[in-house]
Backbone as JSON Lines, residues from 0, in Angstrom:
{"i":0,"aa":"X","n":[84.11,54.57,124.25],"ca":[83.86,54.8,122.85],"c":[83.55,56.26,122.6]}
{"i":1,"aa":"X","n":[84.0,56.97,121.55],"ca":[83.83,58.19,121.27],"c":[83.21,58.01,119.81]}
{"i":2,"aa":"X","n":[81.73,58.09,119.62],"ca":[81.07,58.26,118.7],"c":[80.73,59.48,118.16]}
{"i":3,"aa":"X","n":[80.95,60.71,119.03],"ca":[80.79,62.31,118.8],"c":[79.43,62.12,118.24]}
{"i":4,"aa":"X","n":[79.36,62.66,116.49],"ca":[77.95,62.98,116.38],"c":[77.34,61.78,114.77]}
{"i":5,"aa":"X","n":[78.03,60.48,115.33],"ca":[77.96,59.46,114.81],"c":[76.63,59.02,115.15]}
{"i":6,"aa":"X","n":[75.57,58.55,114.55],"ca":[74.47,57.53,114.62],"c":[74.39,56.26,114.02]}
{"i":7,"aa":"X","n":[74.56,55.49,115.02],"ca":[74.69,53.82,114.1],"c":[72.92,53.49,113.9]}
{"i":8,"aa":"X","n":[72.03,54.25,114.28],"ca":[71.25,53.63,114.26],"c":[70.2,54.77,112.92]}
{"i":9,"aa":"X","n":[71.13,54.91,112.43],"ca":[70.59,55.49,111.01],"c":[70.65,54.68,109.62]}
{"i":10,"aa":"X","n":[72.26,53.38,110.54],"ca":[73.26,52.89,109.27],"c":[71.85,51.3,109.03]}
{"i":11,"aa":"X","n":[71.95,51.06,107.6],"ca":[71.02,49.71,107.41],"c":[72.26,48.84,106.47]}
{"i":12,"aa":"X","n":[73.51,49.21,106.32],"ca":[74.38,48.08,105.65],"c":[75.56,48.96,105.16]}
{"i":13,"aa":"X","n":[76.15,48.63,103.91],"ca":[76.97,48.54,103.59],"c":[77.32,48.98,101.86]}
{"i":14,"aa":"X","n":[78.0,49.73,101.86],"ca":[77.52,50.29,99.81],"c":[79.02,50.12,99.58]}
{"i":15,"aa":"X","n":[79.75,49.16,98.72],"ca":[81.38,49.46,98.3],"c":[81.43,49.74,96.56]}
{"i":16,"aa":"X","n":[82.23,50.16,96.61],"ca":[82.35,50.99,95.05],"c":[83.57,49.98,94.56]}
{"i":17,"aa":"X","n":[83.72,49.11,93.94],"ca":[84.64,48.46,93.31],"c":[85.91,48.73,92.83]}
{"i":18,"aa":"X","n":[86.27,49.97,92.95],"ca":[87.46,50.08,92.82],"c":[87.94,50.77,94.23]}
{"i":19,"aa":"X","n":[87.57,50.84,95.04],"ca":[87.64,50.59,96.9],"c":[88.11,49.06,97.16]}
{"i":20,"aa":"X","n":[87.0,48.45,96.71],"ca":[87.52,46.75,97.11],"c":[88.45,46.12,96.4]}
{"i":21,"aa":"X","n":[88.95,46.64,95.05],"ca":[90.19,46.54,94.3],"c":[91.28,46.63,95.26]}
{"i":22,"aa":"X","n":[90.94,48.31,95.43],"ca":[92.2,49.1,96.23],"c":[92.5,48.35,97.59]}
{"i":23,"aa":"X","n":[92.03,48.39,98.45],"ca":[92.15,47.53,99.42],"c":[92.74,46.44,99.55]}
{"i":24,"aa":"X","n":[92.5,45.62,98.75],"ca":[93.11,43.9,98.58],"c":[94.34,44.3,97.72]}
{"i":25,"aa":"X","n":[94.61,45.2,96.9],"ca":[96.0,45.13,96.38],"c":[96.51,46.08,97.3]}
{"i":26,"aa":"X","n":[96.82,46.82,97.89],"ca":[97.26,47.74,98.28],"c":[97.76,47.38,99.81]}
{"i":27,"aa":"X","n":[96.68,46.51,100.34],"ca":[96.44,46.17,102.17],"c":[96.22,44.98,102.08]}
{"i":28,"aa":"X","n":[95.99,44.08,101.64],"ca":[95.5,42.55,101.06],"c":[94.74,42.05,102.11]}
{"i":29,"aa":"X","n":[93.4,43.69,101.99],"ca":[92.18,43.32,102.54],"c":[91.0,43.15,101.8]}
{"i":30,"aa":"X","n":[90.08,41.93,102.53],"ca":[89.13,41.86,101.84],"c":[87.82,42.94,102.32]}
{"i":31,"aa":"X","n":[86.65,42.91,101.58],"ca":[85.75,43.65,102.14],"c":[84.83,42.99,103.54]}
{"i":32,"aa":"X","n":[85.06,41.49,103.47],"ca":[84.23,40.54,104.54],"c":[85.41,41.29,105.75]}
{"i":33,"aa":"X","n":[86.52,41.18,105.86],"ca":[87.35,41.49,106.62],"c":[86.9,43.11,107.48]}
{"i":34,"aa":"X","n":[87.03,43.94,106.27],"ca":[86.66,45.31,106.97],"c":[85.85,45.63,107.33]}
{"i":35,"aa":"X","n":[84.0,45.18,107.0],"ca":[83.23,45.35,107.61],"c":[83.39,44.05,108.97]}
{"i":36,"aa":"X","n":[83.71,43.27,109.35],"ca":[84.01,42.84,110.3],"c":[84.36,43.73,112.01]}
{"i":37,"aa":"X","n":[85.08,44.58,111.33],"ca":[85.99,45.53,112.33],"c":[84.4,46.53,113.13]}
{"i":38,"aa":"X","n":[83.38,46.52,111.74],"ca":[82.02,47.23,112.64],"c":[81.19,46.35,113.91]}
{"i":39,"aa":"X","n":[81.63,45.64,113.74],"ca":[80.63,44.32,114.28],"c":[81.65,44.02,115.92]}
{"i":40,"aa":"X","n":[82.53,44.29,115.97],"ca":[83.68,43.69,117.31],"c":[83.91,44.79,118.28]}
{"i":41,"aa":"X","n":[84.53,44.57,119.78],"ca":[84.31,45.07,120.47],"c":[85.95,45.04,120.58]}
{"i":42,"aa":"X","n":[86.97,46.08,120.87],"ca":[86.8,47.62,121.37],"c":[86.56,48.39,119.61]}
{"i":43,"aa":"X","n":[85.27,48.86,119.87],"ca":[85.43,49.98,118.38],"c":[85.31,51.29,118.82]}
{"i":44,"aa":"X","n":[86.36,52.26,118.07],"ca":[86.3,53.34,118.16],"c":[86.27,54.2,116.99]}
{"i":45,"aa":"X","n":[84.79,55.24,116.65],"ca":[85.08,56.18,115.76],"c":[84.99,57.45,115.92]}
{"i":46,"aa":"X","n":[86.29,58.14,115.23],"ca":[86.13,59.32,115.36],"c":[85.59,60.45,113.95]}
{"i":47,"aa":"X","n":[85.17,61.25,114.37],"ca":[85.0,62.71,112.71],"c":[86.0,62.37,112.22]}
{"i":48,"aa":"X","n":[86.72,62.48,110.86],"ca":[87.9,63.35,110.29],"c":[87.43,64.41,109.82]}
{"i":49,"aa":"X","n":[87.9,65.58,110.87],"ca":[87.28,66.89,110.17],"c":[87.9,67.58,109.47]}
{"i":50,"aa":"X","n":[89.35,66.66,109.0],"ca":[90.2,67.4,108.18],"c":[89.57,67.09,106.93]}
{"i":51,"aa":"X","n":[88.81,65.93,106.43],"ca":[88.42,65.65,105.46],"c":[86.95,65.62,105.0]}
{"i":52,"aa":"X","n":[86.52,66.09,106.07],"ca":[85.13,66.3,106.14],"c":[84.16,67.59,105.05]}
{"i":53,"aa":"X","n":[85.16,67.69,103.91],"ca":[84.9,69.22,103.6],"c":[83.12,69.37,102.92]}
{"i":54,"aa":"X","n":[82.91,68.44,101.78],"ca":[81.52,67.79,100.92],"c":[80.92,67.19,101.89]}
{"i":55,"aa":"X","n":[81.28,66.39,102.57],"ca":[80.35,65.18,103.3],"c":[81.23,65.06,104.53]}
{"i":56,"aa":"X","n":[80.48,64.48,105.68],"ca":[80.85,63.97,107.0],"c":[81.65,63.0,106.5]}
{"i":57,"aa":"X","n":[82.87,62.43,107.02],"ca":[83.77,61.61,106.77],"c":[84.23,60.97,108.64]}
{"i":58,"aa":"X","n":[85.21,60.01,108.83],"ca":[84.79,59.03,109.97],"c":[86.24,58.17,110.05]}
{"i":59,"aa":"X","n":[86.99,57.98,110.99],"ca":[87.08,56.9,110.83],"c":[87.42,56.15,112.23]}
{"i":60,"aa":"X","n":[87.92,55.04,111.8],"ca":[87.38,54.15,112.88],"c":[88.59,53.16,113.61]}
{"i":61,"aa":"X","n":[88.59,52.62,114.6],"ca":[89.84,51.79,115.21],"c":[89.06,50.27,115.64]}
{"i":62,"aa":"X","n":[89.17,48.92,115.16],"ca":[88.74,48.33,115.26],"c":[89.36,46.64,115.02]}
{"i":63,"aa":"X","n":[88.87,45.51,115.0],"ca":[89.53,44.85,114.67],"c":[88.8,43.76,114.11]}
{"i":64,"aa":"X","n":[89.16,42.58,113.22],"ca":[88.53,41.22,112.61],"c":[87.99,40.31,113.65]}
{"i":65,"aa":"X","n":[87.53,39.3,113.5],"ca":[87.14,38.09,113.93],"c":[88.35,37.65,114.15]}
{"i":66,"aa":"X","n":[89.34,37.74,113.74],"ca":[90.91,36.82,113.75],"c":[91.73,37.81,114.42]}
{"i":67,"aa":"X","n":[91.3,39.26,114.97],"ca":[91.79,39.95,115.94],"c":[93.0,40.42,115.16]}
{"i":68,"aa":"X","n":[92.72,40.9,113.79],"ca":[93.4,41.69,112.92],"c":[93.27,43.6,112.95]}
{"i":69,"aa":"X","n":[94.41,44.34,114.17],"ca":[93.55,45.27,114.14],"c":[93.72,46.42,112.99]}
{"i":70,"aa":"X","n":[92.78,47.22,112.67],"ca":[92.76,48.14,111.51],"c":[91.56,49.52,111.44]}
{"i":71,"aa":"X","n":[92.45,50.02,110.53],"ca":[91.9,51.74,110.69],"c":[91.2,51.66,109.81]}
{"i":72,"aa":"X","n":[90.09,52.23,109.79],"ca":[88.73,51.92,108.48],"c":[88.74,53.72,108.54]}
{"i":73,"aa":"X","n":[88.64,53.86,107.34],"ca":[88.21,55.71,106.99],"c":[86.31,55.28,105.79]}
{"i":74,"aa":"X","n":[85.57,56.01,106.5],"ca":[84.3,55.39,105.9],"c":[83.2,56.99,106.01]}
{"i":75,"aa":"X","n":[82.27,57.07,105.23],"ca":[81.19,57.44,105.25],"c":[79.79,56.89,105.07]}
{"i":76,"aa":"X","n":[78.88,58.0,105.22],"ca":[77.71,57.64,105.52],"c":[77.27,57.99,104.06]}
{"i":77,"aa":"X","n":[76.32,56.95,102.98],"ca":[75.6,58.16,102.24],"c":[74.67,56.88,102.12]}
{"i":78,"aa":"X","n":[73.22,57.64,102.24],"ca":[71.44,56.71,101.98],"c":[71.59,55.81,103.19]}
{"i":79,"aa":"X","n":[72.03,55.81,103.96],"ca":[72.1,55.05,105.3],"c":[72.96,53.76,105.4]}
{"i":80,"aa":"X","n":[73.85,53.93,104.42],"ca":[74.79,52.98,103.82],"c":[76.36,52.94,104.34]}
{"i":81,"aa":"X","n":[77.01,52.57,104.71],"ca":[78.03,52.68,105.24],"c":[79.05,52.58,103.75]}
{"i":82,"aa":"X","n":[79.86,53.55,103.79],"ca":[80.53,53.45,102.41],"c":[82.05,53.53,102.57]}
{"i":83,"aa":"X","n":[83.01,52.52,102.53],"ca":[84.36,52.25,102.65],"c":[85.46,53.01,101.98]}
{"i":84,"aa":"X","n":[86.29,54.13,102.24],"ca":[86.86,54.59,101.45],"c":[88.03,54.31,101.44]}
{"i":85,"aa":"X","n":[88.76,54.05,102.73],"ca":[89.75,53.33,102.52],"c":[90.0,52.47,104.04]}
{"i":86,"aa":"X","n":[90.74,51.16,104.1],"ca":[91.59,50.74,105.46],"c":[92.32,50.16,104.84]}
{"i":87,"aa":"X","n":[92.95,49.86,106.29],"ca":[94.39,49.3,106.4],"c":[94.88,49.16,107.96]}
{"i":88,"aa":"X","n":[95.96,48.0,107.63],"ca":[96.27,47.86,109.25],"c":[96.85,48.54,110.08]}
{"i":89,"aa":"X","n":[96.55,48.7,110.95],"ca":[97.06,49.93,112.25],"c":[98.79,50.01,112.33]}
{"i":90,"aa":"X","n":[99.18,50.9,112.32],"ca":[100.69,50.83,112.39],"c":[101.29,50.58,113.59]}
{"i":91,"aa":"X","n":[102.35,50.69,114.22],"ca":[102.53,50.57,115.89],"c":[102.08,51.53,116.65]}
{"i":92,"aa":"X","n":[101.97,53.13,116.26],"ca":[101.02,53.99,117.26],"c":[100.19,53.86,117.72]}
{"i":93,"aa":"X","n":[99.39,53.59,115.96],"ca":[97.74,53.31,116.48],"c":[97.22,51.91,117.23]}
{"i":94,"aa":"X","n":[98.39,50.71,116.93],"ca":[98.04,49.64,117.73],"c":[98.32,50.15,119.42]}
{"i":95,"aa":"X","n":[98.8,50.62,119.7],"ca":[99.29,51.41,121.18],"c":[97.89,51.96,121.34]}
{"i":96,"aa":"X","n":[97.58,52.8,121.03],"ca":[96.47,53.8,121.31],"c":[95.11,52.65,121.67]}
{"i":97,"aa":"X","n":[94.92,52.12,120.51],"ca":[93.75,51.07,120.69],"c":[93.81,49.89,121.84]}
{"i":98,"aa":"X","n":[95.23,49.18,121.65],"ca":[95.45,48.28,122.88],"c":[95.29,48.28,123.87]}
{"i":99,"aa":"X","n":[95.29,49.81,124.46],"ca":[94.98,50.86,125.72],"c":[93.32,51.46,125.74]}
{"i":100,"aa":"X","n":[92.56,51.2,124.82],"ca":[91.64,51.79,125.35],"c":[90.37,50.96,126.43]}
């Protein structure tokens, strides 16, 4: 696992902004029970995006469902809240990359 300068033990839940959980289910026809799922399962991997990191630390993550759905979560941190900005399911690279780790 490559957490870099990630602290899970800062995070106390979960903050979604409603037009995130809109976007998601029309867009990826994901739910929000689904994506926070992917925090909770084992192989998880997150990395910085320091391309997007410009205002705030930004993150994202390689992970998968309870139903072994795997998917890329892009998320931040704000009030110790885990905040969803966007996922979606892994394409064939990233399923390669993760399948292997």
């Amino acid at each position: 696992m490559n957490f870099e300068n990630f602290d899970f033990n800062e995070v106390k839940g979960f903050e979604w902004d409603l037009g995130n959980i809109e976007k998601n289910k029309k867009k990826h026809d994901l739910d929000k029970w689904q994506i926070e799922e992917v925090f909770f399962n084992e192989p998880f991997v997150i990395y910085e995006d320091k391309k997007h990191s410009i205002n705030e630390s930004r993150w994202y993550a390689f992970g998968k469902t309870d139903i072994e759905l795997k998917l890329l979560v892009v998320f931040t941190v704000r009030n110790s809240l885990i905040r969803v900005i966007s996922a979606r399911k892994m394409n064939k690279k990233e399923r390669a990359y993760y399948e292997n780790l």
